[in-house]
MMTF fields as JSON, N, C-alpha, C and O atoms, coordinates in Angstrom:
{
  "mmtfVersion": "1.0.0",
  "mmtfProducer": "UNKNOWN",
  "numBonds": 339,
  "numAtoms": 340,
  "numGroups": 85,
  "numChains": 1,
  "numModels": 1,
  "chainsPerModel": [1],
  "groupsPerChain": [85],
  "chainIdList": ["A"],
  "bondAtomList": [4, 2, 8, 6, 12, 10, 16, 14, 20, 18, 24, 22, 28, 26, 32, 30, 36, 34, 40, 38, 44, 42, 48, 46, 52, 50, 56, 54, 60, 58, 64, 62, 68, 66, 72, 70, 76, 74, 80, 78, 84, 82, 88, 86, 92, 90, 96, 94, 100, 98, 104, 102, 108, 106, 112, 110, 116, 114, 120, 118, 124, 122, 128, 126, 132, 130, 136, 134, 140, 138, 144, 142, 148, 146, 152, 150, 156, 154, 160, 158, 164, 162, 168, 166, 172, 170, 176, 174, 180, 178, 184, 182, 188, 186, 192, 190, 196, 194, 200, 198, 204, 202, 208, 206, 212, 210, 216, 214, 220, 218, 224, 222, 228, 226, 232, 230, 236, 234, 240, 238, 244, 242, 248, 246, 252, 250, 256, 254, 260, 258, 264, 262, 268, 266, 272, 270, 276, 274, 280, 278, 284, 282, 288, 286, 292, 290, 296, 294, 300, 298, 304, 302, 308, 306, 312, 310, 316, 314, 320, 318, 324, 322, 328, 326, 332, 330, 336, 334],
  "bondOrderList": [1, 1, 1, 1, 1, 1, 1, 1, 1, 1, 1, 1, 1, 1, 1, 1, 1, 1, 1, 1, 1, 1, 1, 1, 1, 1, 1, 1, 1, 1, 1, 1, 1, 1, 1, 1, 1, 1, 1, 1, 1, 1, 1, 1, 1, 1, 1, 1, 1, 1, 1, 1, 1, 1, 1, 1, 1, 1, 1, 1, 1, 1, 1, 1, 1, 1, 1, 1, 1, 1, 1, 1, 1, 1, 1, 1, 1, 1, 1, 1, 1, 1, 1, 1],
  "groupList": [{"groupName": "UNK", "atomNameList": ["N", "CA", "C", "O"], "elementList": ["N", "C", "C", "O"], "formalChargeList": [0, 0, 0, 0], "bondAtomList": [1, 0, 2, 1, 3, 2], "bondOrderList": [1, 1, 2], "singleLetterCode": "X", "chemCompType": "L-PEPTIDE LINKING"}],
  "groupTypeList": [0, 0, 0, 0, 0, 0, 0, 0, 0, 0, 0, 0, 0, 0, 0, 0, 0, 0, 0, 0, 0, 0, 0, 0, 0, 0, 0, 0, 0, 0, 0, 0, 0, 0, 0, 0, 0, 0, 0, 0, 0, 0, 0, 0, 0, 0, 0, 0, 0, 0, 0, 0, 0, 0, 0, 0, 0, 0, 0, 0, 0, 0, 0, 0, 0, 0, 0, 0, 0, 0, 0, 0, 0, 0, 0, 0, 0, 0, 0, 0, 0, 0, 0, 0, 0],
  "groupIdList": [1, 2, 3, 4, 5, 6, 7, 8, 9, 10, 11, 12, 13, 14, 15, 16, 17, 18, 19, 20, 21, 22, 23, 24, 25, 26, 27, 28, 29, 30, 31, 32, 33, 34, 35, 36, 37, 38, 39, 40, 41, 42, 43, 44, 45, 46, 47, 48, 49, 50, 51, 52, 53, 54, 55, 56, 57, 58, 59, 60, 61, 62, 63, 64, 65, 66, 67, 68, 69, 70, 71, 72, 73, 74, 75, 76, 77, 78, 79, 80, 81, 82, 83, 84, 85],
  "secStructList": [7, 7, 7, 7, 3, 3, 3, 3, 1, 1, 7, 2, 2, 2, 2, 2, 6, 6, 7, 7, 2, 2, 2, 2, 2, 2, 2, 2, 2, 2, 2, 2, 2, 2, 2, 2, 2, 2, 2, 2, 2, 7, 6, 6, 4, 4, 4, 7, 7, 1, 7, 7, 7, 7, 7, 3, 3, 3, 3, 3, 6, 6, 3, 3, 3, 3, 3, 3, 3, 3, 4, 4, 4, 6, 3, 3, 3, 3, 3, 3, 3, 3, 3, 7, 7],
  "xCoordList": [105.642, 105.899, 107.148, 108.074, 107.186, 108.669, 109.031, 108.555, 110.445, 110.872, 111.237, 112.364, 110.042, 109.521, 111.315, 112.072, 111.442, 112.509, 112.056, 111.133, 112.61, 112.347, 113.354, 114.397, 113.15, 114.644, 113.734, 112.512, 114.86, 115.014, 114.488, 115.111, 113.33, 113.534, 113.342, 112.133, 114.006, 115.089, 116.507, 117.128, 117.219, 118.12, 117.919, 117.286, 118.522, 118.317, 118.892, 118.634, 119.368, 120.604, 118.641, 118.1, 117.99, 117.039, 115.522, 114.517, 115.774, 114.352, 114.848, 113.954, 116.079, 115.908, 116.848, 116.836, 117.838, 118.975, 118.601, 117.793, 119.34, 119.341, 118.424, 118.41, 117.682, 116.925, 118.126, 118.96, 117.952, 118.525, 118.588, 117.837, 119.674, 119.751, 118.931, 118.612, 118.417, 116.976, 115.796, 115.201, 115.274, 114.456, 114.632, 113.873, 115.85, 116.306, 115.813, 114.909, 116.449, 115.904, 114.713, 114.546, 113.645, 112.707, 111.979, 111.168, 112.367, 111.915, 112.297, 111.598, 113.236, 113.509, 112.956, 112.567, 112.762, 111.832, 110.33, 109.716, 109.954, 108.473, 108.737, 107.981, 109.75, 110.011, 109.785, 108.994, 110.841, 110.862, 109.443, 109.091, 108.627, 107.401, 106.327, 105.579, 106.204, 105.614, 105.73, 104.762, 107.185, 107.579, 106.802, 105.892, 107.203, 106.511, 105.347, 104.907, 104.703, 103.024, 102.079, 101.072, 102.924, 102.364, 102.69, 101.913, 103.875, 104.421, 103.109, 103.388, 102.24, 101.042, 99.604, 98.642, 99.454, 98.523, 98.679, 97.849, 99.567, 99.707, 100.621, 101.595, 99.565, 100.606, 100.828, 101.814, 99.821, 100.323, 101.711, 102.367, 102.211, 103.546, 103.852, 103.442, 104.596, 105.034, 103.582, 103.352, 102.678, 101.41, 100.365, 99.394, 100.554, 99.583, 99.073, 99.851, 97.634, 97.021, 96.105, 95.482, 95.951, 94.882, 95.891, 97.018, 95.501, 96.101, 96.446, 95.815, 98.123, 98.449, 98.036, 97.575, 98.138, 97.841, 98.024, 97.065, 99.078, 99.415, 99.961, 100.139, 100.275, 100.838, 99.738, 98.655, 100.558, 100.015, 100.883, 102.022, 100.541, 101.176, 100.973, 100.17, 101.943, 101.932, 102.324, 103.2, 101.535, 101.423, 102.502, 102.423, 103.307, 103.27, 103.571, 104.586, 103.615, 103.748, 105.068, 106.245, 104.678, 106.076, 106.482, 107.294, 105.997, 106.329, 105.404, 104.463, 105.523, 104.709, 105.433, 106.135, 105.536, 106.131, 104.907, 103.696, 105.618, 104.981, 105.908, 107.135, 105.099, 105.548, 104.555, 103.328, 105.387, 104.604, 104.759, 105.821, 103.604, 104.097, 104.047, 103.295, 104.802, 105.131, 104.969, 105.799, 104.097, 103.003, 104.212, 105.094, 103.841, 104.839, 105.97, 106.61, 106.584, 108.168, 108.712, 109.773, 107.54, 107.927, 108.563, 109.638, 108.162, 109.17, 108.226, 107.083, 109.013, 108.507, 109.1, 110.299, 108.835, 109.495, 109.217, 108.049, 110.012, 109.374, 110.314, 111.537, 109.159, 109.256, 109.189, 109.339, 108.951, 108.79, 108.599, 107.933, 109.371, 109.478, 109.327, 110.104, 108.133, 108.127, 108.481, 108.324, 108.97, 109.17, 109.068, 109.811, 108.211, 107.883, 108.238, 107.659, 109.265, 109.934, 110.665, 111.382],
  "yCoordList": [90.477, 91.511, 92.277, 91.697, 93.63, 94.465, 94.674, 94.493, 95.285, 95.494, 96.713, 97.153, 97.15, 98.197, 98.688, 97.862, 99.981, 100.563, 101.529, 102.23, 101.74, 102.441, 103.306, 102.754, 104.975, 105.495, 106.379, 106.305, 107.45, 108.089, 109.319, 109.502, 110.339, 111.749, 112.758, 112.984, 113.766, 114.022, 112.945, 112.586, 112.331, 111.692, 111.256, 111.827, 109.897, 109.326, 110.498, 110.525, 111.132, 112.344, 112.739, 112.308, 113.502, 114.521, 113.753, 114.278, 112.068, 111.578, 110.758, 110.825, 109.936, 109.135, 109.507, 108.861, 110.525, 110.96, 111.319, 112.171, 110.51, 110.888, 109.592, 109.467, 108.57, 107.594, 106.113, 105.688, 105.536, 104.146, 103.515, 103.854, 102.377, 101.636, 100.85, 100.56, 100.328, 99.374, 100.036, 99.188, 100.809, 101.961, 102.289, 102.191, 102.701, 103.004, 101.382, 101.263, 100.014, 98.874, 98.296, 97.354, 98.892, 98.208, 99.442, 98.866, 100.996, 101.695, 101.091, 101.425, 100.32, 100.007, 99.032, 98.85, 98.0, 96.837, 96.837, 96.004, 98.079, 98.453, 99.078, 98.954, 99.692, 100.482, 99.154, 98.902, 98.238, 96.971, 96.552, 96.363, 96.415, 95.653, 96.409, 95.821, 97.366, 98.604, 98.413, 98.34, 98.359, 97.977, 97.354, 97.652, 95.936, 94.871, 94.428, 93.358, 95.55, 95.107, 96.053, 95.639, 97.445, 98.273, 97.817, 98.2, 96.861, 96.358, 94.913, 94.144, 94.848, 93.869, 94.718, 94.24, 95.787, 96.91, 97.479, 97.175, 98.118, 98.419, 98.11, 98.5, 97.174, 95.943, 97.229, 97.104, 98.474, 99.232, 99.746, 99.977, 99.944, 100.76, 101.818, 102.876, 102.079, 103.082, 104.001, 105.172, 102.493, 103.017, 103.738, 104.198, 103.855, 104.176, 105.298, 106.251, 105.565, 106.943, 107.507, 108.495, 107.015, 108.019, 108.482, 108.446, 109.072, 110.151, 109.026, 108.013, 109.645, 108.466, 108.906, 110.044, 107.869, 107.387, 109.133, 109.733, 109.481, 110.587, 110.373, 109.181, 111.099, 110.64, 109.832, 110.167, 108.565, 107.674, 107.302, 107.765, 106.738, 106.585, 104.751, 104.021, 104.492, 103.402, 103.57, 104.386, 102.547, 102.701, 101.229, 100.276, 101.218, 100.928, 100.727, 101.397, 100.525, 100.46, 101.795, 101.597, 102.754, 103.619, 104.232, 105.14, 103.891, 104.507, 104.605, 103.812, 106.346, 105.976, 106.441, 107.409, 105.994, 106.168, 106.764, 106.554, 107.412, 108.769, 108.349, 108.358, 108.07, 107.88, 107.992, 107.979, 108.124, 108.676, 107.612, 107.035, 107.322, 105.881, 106.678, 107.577, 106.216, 107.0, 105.744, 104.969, 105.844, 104.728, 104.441, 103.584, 105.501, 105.819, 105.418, 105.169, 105.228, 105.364, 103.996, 103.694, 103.482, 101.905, 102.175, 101.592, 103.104, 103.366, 104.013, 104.465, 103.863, 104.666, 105.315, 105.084, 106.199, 107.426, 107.396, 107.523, 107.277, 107.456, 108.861, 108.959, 109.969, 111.156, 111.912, 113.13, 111.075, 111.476, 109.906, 108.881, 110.308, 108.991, 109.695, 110.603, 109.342, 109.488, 108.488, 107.427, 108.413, 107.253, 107.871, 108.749, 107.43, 107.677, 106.957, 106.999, 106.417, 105.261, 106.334, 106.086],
  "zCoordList": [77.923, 78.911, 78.509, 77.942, 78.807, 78.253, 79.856, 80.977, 79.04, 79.98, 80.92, 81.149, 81.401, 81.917, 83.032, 83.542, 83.064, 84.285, 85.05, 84.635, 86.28, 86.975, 87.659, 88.009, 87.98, 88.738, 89.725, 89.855, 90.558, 91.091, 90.292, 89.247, 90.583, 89.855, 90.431, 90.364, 91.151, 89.512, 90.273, 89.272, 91.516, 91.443, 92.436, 93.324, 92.523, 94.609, 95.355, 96.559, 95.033, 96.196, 96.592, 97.61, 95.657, 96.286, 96.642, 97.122, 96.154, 96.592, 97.921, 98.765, 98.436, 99.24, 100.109, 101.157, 99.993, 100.987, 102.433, 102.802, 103.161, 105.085, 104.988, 106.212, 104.576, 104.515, 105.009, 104.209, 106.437, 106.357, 105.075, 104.161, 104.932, 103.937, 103.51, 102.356, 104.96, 104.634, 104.253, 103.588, 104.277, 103.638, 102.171, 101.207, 102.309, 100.14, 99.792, 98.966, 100.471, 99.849, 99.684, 98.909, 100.509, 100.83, 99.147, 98.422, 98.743, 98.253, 96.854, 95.897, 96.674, 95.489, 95.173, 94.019, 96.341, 95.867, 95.334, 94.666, 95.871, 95.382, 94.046, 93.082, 94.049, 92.4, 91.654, 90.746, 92.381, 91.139, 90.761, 89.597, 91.868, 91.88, 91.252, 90.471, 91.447, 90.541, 88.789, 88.031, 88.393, 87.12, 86.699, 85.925, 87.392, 86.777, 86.765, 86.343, 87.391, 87.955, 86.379, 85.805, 86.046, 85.05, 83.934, 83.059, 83.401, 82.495, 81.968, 81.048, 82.474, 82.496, 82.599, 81.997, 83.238, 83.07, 81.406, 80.55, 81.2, 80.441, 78.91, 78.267, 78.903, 77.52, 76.197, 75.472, 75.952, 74.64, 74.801, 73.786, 75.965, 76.477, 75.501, 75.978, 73.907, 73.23, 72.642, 72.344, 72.69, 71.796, 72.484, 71.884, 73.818, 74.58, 74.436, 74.481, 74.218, 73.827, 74.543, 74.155, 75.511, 77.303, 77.811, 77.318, 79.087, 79.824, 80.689, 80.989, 81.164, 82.556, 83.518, 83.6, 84.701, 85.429, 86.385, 86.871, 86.419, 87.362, 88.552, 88.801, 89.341, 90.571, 91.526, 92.004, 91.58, 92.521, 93.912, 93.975, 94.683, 96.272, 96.331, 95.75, 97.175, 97.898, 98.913, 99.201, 99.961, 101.484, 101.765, 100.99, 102.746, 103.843, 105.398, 105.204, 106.323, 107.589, 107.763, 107.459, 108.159, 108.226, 107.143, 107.321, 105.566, 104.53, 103.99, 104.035, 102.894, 101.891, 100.75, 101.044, 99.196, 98.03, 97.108, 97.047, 96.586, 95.621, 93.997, 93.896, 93.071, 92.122, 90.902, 91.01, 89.522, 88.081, 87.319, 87.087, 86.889, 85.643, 84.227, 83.849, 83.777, 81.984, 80.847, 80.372, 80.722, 80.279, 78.881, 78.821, 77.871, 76.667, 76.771, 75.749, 78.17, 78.011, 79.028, 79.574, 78.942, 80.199, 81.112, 81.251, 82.023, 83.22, 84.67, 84.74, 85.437, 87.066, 87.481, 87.319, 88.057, 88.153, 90.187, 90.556, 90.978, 92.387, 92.827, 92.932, 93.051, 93.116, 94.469, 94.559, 95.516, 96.948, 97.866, 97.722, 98.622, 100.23, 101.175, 101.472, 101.906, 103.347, 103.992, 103.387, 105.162, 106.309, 107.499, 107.937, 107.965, 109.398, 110.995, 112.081, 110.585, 111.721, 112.381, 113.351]
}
């Protein structure tokens, strides 16, 4: 398994700002979990030669996360948070 990373894009200021603390945490824990879930999807990581994945969403209760996997570049990109609490 590599070691897949994940950030903010383009920076936490413009994806998670005015968001409770527990919210940015609960958003990072899915970043984490995300990582490590594509880091096993996608064992070619540098070599990879299909089209990614594209923007995908995760749901839950009150939130949903919007994020890009960059297959090539072992990383996640979470590009939009809603929270609805």
């Amino acid at each position: 398994m590599s070691e897949w990373t994940w950030e903010f894009l383009p920076d936490a200021d413009a994806v998670v700002a005015g968001l409770p603390p527990e919210v940015v945490k609960e958003v990072e824990g899915i970043a984490a979990e995300l990582s490590v879930v594509n880091s096993m999807v996608y064992l070619d990581g540098p070599d990879f030669q299909d089209a990614g994945p594209g923007l995908r969403s995760v749901s839950r209760p009150d939130l949903m996360v919007f994020y890009i996997t960059d297959v090539r570049g072992e990383a996640i990109f979470i590009v939009r948070v809603h929270h609805y609490g």
